[in-house]
Backbone as a ProteinNet text record, in pm:
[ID]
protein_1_A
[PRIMARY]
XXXXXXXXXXXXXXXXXXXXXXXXXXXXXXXXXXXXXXXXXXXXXXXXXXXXXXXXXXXXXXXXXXXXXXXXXXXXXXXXXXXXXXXXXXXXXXXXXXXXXXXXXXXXX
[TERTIARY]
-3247.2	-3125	-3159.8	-3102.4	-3094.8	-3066.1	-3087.7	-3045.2	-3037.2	-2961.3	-2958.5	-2890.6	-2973.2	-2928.9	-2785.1	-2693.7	-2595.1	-2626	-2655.4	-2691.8	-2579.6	-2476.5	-2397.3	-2372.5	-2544.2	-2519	-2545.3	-2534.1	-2538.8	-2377.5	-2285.5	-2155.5	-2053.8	-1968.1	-1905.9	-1766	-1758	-1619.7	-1633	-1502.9	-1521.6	-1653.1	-1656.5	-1704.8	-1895	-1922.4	-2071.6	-2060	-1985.9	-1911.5	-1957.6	-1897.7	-1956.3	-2129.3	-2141.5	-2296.4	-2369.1	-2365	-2459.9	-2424	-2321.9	-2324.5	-2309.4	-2364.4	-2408.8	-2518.3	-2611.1	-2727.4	-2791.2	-2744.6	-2828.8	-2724.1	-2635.5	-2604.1	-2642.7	-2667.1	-2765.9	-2634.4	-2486.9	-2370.8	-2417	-2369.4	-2381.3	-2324.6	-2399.1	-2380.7	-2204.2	-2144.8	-2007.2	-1895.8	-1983.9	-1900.1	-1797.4	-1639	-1569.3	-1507.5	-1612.3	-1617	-1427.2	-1413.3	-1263.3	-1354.6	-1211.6	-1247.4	-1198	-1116.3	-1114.5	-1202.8	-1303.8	-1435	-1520.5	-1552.7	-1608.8	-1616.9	-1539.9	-1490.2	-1460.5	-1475.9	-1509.5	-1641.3	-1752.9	-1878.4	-1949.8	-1862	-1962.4	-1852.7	-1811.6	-1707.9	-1838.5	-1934.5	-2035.1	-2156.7	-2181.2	-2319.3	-2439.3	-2328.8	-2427.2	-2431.7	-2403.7	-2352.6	-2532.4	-2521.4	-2636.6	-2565.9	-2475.9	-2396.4	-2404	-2533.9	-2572.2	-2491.9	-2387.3	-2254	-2355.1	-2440.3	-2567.9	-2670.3	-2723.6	-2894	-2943	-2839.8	-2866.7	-2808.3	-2865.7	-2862.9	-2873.4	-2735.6	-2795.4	-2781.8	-2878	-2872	-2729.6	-2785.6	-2625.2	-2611.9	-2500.7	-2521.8	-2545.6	-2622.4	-2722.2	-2598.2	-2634.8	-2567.2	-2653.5	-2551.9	-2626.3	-2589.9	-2689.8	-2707.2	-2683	-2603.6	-2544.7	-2575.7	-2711.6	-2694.5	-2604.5	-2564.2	-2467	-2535.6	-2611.6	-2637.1	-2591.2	-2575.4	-2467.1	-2342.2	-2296	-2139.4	-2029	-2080.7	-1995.1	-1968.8	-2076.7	-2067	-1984	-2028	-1987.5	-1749.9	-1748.6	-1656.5	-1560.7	-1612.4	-1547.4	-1531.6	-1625.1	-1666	-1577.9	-1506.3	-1486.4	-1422.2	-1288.3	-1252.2	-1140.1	-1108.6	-1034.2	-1117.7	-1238.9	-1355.6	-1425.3	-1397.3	-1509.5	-1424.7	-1253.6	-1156	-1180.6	-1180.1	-1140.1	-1296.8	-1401.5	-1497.4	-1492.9	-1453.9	-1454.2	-1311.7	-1225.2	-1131.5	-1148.8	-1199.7	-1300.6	-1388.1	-1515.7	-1534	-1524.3	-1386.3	-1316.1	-1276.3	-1179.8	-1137.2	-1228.2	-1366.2	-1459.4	-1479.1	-1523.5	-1555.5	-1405.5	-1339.4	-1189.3	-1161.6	-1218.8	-1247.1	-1311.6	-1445.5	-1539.3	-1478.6	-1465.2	-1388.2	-1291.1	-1180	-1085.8	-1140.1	-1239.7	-1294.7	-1375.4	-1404.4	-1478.8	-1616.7	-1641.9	-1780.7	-1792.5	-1912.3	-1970.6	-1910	-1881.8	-1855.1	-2013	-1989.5	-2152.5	-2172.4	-2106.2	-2110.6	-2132.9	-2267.6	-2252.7	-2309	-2234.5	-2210.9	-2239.4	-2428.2	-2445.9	-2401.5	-2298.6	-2290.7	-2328.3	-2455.8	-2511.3	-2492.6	-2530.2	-2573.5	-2630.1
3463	3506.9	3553.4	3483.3	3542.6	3715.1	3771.8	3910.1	3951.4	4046.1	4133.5	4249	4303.8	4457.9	4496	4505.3	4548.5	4693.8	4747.6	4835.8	4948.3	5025.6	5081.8	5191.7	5255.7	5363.8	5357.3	5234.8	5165.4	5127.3	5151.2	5099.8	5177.6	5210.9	5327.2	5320.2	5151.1	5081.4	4940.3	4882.9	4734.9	4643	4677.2	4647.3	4643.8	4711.3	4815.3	4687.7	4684	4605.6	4466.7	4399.3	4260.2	4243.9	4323.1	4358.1	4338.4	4418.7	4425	4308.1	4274.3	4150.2	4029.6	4004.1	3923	3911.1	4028.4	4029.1	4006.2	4067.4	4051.1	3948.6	3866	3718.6	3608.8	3621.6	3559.8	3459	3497.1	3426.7	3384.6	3287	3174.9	3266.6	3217.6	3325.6	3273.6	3193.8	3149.3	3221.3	3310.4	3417.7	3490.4	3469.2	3531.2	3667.6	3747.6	3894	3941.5	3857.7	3907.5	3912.1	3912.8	3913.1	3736.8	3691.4	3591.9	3465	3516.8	3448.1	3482.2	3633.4	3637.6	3549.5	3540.4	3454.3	3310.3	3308.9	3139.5	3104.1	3178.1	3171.9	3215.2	3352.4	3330	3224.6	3187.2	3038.4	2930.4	2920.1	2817.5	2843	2926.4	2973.2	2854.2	2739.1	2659.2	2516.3	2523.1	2420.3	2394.1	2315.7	2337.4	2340.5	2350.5	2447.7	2477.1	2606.2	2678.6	2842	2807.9	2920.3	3070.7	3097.9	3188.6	3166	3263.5	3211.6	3167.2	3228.5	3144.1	3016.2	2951.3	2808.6	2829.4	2860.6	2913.8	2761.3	2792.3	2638.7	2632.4	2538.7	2570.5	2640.4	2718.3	2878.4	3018.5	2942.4	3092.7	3194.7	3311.8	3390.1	3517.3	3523	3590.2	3753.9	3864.4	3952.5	4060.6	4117	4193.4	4351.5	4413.2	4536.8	4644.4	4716.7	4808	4957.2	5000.7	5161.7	5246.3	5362.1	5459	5426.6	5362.4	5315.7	5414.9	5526.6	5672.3	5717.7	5701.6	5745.4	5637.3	5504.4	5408	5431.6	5441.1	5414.7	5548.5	5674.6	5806.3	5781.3	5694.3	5713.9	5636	5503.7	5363.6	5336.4	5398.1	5366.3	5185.5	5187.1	5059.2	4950.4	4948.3	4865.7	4838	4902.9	4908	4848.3	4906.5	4812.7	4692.6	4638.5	4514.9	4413.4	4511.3	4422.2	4377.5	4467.8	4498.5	4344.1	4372.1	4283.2	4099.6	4120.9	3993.1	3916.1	3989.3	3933.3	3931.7	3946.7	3922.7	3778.4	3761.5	3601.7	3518.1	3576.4	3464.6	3418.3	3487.2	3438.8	3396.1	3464.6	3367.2	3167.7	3173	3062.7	2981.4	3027.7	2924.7	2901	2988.4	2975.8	2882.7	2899.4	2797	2648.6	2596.5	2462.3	2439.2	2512.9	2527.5	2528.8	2606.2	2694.3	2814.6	2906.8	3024.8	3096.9	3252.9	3351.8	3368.4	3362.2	3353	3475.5	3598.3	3675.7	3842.2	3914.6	4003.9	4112.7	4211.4	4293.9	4443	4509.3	4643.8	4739.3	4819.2	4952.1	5064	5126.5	5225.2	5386.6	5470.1	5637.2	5625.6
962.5	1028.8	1169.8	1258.5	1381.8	1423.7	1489	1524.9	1633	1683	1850.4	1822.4	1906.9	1940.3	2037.9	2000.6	2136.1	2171.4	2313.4	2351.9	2418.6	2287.9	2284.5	2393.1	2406	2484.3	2671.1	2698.1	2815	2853.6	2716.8	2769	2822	2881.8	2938.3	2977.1	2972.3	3039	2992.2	3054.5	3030	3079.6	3215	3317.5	3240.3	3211	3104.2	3006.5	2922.8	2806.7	2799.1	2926.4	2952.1	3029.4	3083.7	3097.4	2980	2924.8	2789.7	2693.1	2673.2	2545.9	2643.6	2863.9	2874	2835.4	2849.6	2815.6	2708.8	2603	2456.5	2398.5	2436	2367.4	2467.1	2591.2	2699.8	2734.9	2732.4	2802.4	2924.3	2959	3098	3225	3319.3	3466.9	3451	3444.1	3419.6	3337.8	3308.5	3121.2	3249.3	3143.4	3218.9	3240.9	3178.9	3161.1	3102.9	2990.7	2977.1	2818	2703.4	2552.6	2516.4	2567.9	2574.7	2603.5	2716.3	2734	2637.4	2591.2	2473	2356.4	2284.5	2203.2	2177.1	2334.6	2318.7	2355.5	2449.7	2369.6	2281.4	2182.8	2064.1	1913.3	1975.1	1880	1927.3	1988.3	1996.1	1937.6	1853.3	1818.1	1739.4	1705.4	1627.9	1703.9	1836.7	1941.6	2025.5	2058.5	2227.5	2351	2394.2	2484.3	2553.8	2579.8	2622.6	2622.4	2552.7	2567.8	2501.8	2457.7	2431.3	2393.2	2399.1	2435.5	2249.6	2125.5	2034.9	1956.6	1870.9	1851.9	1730.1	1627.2	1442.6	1383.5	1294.7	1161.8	1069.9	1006.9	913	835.9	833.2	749.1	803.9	881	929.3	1054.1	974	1038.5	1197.2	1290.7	1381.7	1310.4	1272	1257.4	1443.8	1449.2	1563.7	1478.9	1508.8	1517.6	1663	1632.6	1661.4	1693.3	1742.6	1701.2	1769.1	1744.5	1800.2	1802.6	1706.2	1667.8	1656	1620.6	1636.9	1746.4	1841.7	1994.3	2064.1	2037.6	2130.6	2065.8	1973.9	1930.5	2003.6	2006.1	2027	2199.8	2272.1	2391.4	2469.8	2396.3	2401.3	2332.4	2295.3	2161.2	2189.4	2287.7	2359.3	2302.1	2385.7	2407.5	2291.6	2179.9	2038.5	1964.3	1969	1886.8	1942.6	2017.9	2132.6	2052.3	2055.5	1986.6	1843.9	1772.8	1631.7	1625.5	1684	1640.5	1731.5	1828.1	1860.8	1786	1728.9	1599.4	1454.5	1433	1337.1	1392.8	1505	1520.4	1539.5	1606.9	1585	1432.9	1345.7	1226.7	1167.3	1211.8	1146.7	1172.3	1313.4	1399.7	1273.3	1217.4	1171.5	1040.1	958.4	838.1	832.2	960	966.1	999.3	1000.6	1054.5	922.6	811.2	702.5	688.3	796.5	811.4	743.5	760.9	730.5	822.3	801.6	921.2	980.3	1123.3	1161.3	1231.9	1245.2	1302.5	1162.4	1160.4	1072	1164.2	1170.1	1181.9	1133.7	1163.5	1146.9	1202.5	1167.1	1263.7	1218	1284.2	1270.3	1336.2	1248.9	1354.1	1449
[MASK]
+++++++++++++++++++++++++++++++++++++++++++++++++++++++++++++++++++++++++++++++++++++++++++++++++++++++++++++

């Protein structure tokens, strides 16, 4: 299983937001820092693309640790819903095409 760290306590705003999940999903200098661009590069995870820096097999799910999910959430509460319900439609996305949900989701202390 693939994995990444999103780096919660680096986020502060939207602006923070798309920073960090350019970074640790390795989105294209092209990512259009909305939730809408979100979502349509992680809707490519099993593509060559380039839409992030990973490339899952069939099945294989990307593991997204979360830490400080209490902080990020109290701090950010816009920005944490906005994620939380982002990948939900991603994995809704794959399900509906009759794939695996490829997106799992640790949120930690």
């Amino acid at each position: 299983m693939a994995s990444v760290t999103l780096l919660t306590d680096k986020i502060t705003d939207w602006n923070s937001f798309h920073e960090e999940c350019a970074a640790a999903f390795g989105f294209p200098e092209y990512y259009g820092r909305n939730m809408n661009a979100w979502i349509d590069c992680m809707s490519y995870l099993p593509d060559e693309d380039g839409m992030t820096r990973f490339q899952l097999k069939v099945d294989e799910q990307l593991l997204i640790r979360v830490p400080g999910f209490p902080e990020f959430s109290a701090r950010v509460p816009d920005v944490c819903a906005a994620f939380l319900e982002c990948a939900a439609v991603v994995n809704q996305r794959y399900i509906d095409t009759g794939d695996t949900p490829r997106l799992a989701l640790v949120l930690a202390e």
